[in-house]
RODO-2510 file (C-alpha; in nm, 4 decimals, decimal comma):
residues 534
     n   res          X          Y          Z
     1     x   -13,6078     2,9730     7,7183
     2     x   -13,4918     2,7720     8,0363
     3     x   -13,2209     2,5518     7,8867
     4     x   -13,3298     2,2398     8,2110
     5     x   -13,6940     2,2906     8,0611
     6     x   -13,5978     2,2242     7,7303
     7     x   -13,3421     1,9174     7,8166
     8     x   -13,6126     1,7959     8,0305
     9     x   -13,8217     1,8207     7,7371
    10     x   -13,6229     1,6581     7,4929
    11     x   -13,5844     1,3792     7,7282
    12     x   -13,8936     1,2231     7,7921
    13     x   -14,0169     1,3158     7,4708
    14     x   -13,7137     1,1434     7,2643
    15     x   -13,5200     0,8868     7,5110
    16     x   -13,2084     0,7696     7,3875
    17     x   -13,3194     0,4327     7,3599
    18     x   -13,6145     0,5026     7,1128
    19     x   -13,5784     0,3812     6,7397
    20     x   -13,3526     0,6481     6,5834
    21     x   -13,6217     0,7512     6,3124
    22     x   -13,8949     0,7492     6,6184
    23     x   -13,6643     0,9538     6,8037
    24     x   -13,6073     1,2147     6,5508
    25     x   -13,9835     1,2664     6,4958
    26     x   -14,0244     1,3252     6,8318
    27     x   -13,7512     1,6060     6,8543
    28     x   -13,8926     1,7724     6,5151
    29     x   -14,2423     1,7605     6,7105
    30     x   -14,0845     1,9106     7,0454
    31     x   -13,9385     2,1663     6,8673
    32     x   -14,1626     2,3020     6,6530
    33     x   -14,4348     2,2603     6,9598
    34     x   -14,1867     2,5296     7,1301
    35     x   -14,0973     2,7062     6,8823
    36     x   -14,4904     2,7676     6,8296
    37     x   -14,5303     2,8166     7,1752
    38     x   -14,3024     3,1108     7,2201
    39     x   -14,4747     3,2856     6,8612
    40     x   -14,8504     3,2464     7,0431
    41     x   -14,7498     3,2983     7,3934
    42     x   -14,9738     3,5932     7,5269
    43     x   -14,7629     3,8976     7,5712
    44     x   -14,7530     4,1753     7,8023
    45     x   -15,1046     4,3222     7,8812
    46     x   -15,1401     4,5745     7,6460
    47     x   -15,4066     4,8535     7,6232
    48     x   -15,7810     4,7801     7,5364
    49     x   -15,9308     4,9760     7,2794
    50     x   -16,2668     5,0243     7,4238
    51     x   -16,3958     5,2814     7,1471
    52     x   -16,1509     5,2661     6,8219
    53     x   -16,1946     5,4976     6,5347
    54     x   -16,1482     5,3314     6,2277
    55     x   -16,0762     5,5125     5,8777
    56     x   -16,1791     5,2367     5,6861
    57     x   -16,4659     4,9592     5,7426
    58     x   -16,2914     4,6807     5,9699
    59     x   -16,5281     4,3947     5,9288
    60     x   -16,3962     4,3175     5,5279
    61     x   -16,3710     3,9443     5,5913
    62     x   -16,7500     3,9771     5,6692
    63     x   -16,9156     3,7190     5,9390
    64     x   -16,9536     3,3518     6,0162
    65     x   -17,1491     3,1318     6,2626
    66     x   -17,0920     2,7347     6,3096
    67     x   -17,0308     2,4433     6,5563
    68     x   -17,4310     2,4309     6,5886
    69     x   -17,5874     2,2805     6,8939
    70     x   -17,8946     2,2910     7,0693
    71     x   -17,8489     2,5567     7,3079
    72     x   -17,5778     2,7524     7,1246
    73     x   -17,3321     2,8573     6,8135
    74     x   -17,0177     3,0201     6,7582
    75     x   -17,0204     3,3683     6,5774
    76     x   -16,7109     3,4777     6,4369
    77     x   -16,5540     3,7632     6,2654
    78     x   -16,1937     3,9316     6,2479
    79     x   -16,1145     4,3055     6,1961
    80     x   -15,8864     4,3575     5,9444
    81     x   -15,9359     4,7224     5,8258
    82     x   -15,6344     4,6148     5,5477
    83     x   -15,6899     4,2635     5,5259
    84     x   -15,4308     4,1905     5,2750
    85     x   -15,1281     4,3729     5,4600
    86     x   -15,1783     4,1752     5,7954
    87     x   -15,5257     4,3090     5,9170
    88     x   -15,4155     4,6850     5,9678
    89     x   -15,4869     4,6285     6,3397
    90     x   -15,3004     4,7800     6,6215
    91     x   -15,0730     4,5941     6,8336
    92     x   -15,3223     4,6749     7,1068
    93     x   -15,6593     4,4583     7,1845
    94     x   -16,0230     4,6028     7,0940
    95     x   -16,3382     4,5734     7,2348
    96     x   -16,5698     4,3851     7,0000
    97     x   -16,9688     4,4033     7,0983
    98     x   -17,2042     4,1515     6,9485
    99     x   -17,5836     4,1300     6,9288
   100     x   -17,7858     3,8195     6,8761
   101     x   -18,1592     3,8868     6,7602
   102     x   -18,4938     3,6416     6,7112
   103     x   -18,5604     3,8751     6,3930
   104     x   -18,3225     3,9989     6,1366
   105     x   -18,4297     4,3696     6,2235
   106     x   -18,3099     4,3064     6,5614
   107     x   -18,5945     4,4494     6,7519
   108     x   -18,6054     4,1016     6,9780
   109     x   -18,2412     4,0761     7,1169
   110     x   -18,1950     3,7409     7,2440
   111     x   -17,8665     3,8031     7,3801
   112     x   -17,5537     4,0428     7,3764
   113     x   -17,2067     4,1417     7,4640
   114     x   -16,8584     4,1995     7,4743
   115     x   -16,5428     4,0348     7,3476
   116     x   -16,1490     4,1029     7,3485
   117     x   -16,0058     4,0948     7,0176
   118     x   -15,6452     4,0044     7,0060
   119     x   -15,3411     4,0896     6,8177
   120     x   -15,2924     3,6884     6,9219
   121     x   -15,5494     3,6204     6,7305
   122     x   -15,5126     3,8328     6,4193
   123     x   -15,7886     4,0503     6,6127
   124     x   -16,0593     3,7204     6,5633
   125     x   -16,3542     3,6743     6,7532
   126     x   -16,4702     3,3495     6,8207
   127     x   -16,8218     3,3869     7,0828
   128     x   -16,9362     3,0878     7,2420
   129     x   -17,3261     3,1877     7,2719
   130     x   -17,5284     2,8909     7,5061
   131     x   -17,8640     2,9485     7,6664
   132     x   -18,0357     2,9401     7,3122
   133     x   -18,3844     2,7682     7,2086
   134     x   -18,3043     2,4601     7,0205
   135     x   -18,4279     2,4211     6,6262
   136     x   -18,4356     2,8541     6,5698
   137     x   -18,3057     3,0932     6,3193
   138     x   -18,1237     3,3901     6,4933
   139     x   -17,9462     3,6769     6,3443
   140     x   -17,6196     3,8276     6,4808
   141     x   -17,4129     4,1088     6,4169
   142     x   -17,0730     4,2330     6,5439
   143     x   -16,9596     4,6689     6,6657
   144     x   -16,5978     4,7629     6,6970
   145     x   -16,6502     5,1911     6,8173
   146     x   -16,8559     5,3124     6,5278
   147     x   -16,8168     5,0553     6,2650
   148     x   -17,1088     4,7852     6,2244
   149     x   -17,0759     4,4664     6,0716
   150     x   -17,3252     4,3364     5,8360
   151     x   -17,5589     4,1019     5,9509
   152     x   -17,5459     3,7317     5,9498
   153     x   -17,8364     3,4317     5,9855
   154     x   -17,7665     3,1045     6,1947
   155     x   -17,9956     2,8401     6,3374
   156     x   -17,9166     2,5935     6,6568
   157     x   -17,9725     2,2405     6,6033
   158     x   -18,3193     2,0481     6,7180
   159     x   -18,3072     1,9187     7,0642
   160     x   -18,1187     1,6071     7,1151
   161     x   -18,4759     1,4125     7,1803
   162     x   -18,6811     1,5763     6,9533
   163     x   -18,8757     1,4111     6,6814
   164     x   -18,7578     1,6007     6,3181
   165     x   -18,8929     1,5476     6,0256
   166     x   -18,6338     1,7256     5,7858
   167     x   -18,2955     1,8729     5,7455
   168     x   -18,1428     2,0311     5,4170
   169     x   -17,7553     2,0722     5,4056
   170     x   -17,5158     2,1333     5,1400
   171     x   -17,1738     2,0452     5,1489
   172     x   -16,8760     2,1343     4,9316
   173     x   -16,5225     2,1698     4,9043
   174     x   -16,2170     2,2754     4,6632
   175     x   -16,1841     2,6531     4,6119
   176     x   -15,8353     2,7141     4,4696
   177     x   -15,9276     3,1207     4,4264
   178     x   -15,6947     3,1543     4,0829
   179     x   -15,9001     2,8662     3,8692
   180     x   -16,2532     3,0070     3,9499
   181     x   -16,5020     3,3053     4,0949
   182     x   -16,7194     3,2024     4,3783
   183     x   -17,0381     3,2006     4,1777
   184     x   -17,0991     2,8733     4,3524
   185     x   -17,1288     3,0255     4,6739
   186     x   -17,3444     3,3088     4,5826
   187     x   -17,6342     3,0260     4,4418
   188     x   -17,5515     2,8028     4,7542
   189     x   -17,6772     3,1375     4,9971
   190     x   -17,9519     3,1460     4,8468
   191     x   -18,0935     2,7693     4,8889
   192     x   -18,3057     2,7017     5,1488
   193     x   -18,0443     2,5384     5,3697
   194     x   -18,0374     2,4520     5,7795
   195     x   -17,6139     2,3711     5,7408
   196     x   -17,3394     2,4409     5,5123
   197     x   -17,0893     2,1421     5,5458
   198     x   -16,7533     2,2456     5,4571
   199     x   -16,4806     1,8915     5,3737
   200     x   -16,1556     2,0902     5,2939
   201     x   -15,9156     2,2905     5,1069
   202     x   -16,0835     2,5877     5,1762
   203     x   -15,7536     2,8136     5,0940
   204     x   -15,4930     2,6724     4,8520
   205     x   -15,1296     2,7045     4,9225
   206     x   -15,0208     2,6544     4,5895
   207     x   -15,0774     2,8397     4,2188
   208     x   -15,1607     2,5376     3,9933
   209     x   -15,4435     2,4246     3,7192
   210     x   -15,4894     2,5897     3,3511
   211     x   -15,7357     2,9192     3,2655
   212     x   -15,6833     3,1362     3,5653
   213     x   -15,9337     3,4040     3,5912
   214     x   -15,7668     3,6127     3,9036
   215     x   -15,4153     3,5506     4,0935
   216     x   -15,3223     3,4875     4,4205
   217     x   -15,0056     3,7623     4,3864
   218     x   -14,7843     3,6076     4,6704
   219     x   -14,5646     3,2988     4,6723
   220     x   -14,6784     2,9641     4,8781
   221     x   -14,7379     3,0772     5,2358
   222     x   -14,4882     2,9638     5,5550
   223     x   -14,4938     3,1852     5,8343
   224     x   -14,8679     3,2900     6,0282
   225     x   -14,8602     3,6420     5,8550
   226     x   -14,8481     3,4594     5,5028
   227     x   -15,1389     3,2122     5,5826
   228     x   -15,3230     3,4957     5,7316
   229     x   -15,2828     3,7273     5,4516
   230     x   -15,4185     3,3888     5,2168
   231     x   -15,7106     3,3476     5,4284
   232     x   -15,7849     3,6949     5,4151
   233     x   -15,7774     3,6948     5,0250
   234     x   -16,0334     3,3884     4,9828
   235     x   -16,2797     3,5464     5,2464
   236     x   -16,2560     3,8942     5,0524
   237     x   -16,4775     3,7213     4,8056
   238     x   -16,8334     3,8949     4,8527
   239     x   -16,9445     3,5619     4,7368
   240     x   -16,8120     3,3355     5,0248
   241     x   -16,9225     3,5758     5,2691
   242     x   -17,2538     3,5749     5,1413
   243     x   -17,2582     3,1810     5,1976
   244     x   -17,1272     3,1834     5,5608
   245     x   -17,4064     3,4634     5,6313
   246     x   -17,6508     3,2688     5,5039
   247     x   -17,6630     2,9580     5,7506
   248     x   -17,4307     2,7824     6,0369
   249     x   -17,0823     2,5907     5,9093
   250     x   -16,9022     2,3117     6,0221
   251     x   -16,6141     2,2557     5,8797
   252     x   -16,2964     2,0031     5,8342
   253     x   -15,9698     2,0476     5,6731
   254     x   -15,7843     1,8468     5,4091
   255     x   -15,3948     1,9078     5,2766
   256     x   -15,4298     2,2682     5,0727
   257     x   -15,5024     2,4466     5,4246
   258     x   -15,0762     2,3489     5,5112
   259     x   -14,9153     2,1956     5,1876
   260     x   -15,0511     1,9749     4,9128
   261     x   -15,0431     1,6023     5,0066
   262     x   -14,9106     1,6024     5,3371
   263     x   -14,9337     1,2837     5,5597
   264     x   -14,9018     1,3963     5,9727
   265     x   -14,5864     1,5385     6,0322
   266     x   -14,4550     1,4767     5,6568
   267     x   -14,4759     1,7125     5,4138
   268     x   -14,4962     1,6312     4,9965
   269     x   -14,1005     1,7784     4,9504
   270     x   -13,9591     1,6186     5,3395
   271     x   -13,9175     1,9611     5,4431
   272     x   -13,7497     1,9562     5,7952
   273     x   -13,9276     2,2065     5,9582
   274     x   -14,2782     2,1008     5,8372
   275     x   -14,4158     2,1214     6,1811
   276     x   -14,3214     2,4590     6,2338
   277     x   -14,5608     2,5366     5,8849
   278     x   -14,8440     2,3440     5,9945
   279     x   -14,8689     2,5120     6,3239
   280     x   -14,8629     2,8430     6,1432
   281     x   -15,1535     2,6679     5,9059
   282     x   -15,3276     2,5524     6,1891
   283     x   -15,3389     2,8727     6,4323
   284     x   -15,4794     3,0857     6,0832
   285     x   -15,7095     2,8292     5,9910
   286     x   -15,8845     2,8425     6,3682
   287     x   -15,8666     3,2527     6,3291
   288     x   -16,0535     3,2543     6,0057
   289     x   -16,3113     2,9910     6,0863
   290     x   -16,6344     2,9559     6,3251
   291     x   -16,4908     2,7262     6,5703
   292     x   -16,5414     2,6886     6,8850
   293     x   -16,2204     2,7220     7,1847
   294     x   -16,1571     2,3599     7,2000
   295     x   -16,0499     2,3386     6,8469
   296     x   -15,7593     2,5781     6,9415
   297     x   -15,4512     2,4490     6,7925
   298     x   -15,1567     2,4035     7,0682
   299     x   -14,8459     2,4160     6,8916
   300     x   -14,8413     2,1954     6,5570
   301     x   -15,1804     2,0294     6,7162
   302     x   -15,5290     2,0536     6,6927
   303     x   -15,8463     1,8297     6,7340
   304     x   -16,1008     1,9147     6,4838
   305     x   -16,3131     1,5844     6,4963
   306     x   -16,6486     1,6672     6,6659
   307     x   -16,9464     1,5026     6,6133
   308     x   -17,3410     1,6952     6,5770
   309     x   -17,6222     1,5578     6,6433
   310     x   -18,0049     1,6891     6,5036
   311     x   -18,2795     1,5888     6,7216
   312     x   -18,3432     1,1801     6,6337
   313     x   -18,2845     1,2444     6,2517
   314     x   -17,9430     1,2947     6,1657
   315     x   -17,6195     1,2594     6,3014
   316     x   -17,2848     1,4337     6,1820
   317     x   -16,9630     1,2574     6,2766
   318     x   -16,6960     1,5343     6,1147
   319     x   -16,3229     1,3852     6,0544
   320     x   -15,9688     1,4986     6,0279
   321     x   -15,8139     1,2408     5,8079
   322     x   -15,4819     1,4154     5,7345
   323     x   -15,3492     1,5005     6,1171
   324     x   -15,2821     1,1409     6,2557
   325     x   -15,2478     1,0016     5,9125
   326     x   -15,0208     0,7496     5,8606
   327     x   -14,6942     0,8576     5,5367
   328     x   -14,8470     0,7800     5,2529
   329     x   -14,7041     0,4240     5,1156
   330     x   -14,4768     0,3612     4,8229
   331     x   -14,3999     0,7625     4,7373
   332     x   -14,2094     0,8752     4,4170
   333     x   -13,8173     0,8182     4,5273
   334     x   -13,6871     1,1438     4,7263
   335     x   -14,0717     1,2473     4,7882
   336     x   -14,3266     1,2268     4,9970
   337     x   -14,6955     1,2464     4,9008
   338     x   -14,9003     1,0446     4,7020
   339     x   -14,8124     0,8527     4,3905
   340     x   -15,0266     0,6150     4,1521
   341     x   -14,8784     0,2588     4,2373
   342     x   -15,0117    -0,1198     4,1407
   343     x   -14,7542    -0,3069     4,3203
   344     x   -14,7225    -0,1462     4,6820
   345     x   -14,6899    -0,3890     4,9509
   346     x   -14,6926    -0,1270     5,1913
   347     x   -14,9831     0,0054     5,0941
   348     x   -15,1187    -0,3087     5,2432
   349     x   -14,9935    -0,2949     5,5825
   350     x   -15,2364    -0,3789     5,8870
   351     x   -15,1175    -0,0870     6,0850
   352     x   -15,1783     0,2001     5,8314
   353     x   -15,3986     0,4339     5,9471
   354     x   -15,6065     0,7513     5,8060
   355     x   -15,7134     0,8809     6,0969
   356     x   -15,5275     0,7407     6,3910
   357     x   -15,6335     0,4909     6,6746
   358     x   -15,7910     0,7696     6,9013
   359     x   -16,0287     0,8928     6,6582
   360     x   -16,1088     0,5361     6,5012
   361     x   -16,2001     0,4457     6,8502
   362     x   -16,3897     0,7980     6,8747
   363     x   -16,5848     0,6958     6,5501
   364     x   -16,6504     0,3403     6,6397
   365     x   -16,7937     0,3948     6,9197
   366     x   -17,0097     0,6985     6,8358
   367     x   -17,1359     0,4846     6,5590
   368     x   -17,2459     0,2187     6,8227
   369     x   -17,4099     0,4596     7,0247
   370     x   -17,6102     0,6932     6,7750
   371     x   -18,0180     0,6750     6,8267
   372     x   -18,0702     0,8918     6,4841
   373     x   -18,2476     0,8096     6,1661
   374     x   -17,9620     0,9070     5,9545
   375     x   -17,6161     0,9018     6,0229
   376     x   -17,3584     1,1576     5,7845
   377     x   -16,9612     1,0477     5,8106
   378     x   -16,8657     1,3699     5,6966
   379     x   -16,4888     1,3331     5,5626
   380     x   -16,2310     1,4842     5,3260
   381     x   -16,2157     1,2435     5,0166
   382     x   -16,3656     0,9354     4,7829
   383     x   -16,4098     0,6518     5,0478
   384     x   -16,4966     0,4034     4,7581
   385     x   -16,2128     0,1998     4,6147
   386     x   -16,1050     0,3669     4,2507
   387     x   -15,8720     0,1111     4,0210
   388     x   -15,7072     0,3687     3,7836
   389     x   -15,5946     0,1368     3,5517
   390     x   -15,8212    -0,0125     3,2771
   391     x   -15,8436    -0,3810     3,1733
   392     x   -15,6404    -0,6761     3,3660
   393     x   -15,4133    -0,5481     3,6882
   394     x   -15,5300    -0,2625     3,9473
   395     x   -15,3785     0,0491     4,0375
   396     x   -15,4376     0,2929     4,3177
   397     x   -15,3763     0,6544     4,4066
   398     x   -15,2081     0,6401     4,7395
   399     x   -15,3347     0,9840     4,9105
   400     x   -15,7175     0,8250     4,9688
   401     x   -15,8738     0,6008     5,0855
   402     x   -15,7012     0,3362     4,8323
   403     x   -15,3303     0,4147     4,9880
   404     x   -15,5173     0,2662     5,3184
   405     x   -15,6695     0,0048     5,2250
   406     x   -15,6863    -0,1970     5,5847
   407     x   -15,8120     0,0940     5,7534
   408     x   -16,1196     0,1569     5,4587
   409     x   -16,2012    -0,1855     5,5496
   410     x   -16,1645    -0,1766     5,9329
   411     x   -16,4309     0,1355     5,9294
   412     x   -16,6605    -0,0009     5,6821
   413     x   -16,6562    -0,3730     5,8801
   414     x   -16,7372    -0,1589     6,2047
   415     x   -17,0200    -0,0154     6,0438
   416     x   -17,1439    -0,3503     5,9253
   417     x   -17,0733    -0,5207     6,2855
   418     x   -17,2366    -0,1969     6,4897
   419     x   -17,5061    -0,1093     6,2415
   420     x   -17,5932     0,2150     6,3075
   421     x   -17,9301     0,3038     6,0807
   422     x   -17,8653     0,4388     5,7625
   423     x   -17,5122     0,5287     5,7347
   424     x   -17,3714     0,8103     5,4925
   425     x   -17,0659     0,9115     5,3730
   426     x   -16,9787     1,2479     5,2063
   427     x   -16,6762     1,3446     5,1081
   428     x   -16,4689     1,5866     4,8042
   429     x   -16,1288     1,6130     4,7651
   430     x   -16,0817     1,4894     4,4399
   431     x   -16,3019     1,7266     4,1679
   432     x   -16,4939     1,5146     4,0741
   433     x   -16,8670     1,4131     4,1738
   434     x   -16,9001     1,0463     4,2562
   435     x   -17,2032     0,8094     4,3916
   436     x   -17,0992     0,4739     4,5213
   437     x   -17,1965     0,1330     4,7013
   438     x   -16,9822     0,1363     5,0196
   439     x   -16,8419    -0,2586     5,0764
   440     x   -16,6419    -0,4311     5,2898
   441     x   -16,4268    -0,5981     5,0293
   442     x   -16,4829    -0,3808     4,6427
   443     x   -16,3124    -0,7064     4,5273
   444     x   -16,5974    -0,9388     4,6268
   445     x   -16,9437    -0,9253     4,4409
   446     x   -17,0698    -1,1220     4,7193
   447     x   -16,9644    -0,8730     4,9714
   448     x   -17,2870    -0,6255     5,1269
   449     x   -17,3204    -0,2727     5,0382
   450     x   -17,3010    -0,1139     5,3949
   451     x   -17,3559     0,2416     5,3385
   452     x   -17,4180     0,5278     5,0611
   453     x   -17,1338     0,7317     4,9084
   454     x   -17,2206     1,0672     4,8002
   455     x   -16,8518     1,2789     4,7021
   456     x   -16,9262     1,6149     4,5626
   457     x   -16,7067     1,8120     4,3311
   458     x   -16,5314     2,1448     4,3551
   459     x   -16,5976     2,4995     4,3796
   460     x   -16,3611     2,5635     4,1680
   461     x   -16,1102     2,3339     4,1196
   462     x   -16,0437     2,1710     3,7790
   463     x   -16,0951     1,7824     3,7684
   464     x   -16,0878     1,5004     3,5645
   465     x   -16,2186     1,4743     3,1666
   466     x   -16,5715     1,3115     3,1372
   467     x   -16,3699     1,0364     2,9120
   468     x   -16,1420     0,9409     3,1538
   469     x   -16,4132     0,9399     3,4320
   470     x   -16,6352     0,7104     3,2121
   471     x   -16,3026     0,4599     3,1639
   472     x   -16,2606     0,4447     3,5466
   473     x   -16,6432     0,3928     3,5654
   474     x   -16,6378     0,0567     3,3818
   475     x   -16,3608    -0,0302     3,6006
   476     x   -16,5476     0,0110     3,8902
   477     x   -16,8847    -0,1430     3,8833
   478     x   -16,9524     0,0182     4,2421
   479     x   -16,9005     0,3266     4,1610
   480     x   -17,2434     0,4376     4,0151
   481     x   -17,2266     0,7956     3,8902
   482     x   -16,9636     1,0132     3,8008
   483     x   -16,8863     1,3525     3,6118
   484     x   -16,5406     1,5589     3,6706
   485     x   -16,6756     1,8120     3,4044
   486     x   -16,8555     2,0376     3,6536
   487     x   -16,8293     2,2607     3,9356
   488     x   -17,0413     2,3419     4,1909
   489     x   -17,1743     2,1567     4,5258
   490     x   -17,4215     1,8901     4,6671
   491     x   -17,7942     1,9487     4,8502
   492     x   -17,8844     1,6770     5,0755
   493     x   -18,2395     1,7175     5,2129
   494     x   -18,3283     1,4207     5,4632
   495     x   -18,6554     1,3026     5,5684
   496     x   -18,7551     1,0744     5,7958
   497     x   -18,7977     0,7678     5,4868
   498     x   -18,5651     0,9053     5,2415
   499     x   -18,2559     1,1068     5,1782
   500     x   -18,2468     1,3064     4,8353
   501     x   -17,8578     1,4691     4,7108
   502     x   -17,9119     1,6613     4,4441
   503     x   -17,6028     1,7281     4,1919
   504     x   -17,5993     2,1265     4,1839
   505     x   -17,3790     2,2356     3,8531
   506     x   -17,2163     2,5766     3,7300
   507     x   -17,2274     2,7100     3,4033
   508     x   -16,9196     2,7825     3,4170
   509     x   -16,6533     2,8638     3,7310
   510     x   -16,4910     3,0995     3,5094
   511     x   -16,7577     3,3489     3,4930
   512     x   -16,8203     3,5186     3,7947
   513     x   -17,2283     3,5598     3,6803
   514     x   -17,2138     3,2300     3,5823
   515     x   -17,5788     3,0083     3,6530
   516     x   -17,6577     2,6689     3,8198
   517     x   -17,8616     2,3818     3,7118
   518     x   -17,9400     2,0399     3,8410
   519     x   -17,6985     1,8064     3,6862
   520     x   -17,8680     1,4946     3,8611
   521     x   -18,0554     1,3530     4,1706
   522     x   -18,0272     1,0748     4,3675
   523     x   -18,2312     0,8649     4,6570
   524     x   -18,1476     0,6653     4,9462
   525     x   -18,4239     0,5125     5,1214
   526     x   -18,4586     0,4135     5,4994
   527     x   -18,2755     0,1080     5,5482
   528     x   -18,1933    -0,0092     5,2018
   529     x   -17,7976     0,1368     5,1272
   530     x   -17,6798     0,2078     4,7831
   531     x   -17,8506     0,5348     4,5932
   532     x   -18,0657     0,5171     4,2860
   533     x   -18,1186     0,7989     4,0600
   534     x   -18,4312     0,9765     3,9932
***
């Protein structure tokens, strides 16, 4: 690399007279940013496979559509003949054909071609497909030389203007592969859904949690090739691939997709070259997911906030609450990451921040400007303040919303001040289903409930006991409903008067047959916040 480039680099990016600990952040960040530069830089044009012969079935990590807008989606898929041994893809670039059909026997083809994929991209495919009719089911399908992939369902949004009367979504999150099967995602394919919402932790990087029923068989990942190879283990599950066949995803990320607990550029164990990692974690999560090219990480960055809009009944504003976050406050000494505190000064600091000043700006004003019925803050965790200890004194858990207190109330304050109609918030994160009153200040009785909390629990992962989640429930008298027990995801069906979120409820995650059951429902009607059961 040009050693004046890099000096030049270093310079504006770092000056001497910046804060030493500023300074040094700014290095790490230049660093890793070209360090990841020179591992994604395109190489030498290499040969194009225009008719490959493949000995074994390259589309085993199945398809995926998302990022669903009027007049287009994004269809995905990878080949990855061996998809546990880095793909089993030549170091050479194949041409991927793709079909898009108004009937799933694909005797109406609405529109078709050709794509390069790249050894870049771990051979990924990520089409862009516009000049689509708004509020319409399509079915799509990828061909790499004689192989054919299987056939996946998606559906554009409504019109921006257009009058709808209903949308059904689910959303979910938590999937650490070794505590569960996917049964959950075989019963979510078959609802009768418009959207899958996806809030994080998709992949784990870690082996934790009691009662594993299969194994990971590799160490954390580090490199690209080890997050790659972890990807392509979770989307091996038939069960998963089912679900992202079955309907268009959008999707956010939360702390397992790079390292549990990290904060921006810290990681929970202060490892020096933690932007290095989470540019690896970034470039596999964008190969592995239905995203469109803006969401392209550079380097150790990536902007995943987007916001979707459904005709004039629903709007989606998606966040990335772990990116521009600010180090979690108070940590256990030599750590970062979270920590359960009740006397944390810092934790009370004006200028901390869960998602940074660009995208609370980004949210503010897109909640000013929304003209929808319903409007869906789609985020990674419990927004509603949780005391954890029981009788006289408070304590909080520092890696939600509670370690950022200031910033909780800034949003909720701009919803109350900008009152868009009907605001949601969904959120997982912490295995365990929750329905709260959203407030201003949790500590005030007098203070308005602003918007409806609906925070689903995991796929898999294991959460809290039913005893302790009934403790924390008498602590918090805004927190209406809550069971850690189960596993499984939330439906959210909204009309043009009401939204219903019904509590959908494994057997059990250990058996991979395992049935589901309605654990609860709940109802939110037009412009009266706070959810009552049914």
């Amino acid at each position: 690399m040009n050693i004046k480039f890099l000096s030049e680099c270093l310079r504006r990016a770092a000056p001497a007279d910046m804060p030493p600990s500023q300074r040094r952040r700014a290095m790490l960040r230049i660093a890793a940013g070209l360090a990841a530069a020179a591992l994604f830089a395109p190489m030498a044009p290499r040969r194009v496979r225009a008719q490959p012969r493949f000995g074994k079935d390259p589309f085993t990590l199945g398809v995926a559509s998302g990022s669903p807008r009027p007049d287009g989606v994004v269809l995905w898929t990878r080949l990855a003949p061996e998809p546990l041994a880095g793909g089993g893809m030549p170091n050479s670039s194949v041409e991927l054909s793709w079909e898009l059909a108004r009937d799933e026997h694909f005797r109406d083809i609405a529109q078709k071609g050709a794509v390069l994929a790249t050894p870049e991209l771990a051979h990924s495919a990520h089409v862009e497909v516009g000049g689509l009719e708004p509020a319409r089911w399509y079915w799509y399908r990828f061909m790499a030389g004689d192989a054919v992939s299987t056939v996946g369902r998606t559906r554009t949004a409504p019109a921006v203007n257009a009058i709808v009367e209903r949308l059904r979504f689910a959303f979910a999150s938590c999937q650490q592969y070794e505590q569960g099967y996917f049964a959950a995602h075989r019963h979510l394919a078959a609802e009768d859904l418009d959207l899958v919402v996806f809030l994080g932790d998709y992949i784990y990087e870690s082996s934790w949690g009691r009662n594993h029923v299969r194994k990971h068989n590799a160490g954390e990942p580090y490199t690209l090739s080890e997050y790659r190879n972890r990807y392509a283990l979770y989307k091996s599950d038939p069960n998963l691939q089912r679900s992202h066949a079955s309907a268009p995803w959008i999707v956010t990320w939360d702390d397992h997709e790079v390292d549990n607990d990290y904060a921006g550029d810290q990681s929970e164990y202060l490892d020096p070259n933690f932007l290095a990692r989470r540019a690896a974690a970034y470039r596999a999560y964008y190969e592995h997911m239905p995203l469109a090219r803006r969401a392209l990480p550079r380097g150790p960055d990536a902007q995943l906030y987007d916001s979707f809009v459904f005709g004039d009944l629903a709007t989606f504003f998606v966040l990335d609450d772990r990116q521009y976050r600010t180090r979690q406050a108070c940590p256990k000494p030599g750590r970062g990451g979270s920590n359960v505190v009740a006397d944390c000064a810092e934790r009370l600091a004006s200028d901390r921040t869960m998602l940074g000043s660009t995208q609370e700006a980004w949210l503010k004003n897109g909640l000013a400007h929304t003209r929808t019925k319903w409007n869906v803050i789609a985020q990674q965790t419990l927004m509603a303040q949780h005391d954890h200890k029981r009788g006289l004194g408070q304590s909080y858990w520092t890696d939600g919303w509670d370690g950022y207190p200031v910033a909780r109330a800034r949003l909720l304050n701009d919803i109350a001040q900008v009152k868009p109609s009907n605001p949601l918030v969904i959120g997982g994160d912490v295995h365990c289903t929750w329905i709260a009153d959203l407030k201003p200040d949790f500590d005030d009785p007098r203070s308005p409930v602003v918007a409806t909390e609906f925070c689903g629990t995991s796929i898999t992962s294991q959460g809290p006991s039913q005893k302790r989640v009934l403790a924390w429930l008498a602590e918090n008298p805004h927190l209406r409903y809550g069971n850690g027990e189960k596993r499984g995801y939330v439906t959210v069906e909204i009309r043009r008067n009401e939204c219903t979120a019904t509590l959908r409820a494994l057997d059990s995650e250990k058996r991979a047959d395992s049935g589901i059951s309605t654990l609860a429902t709940f109802a939110v009607a037009n412009g009266r916040p706070g959810a009552q059961q049914t």
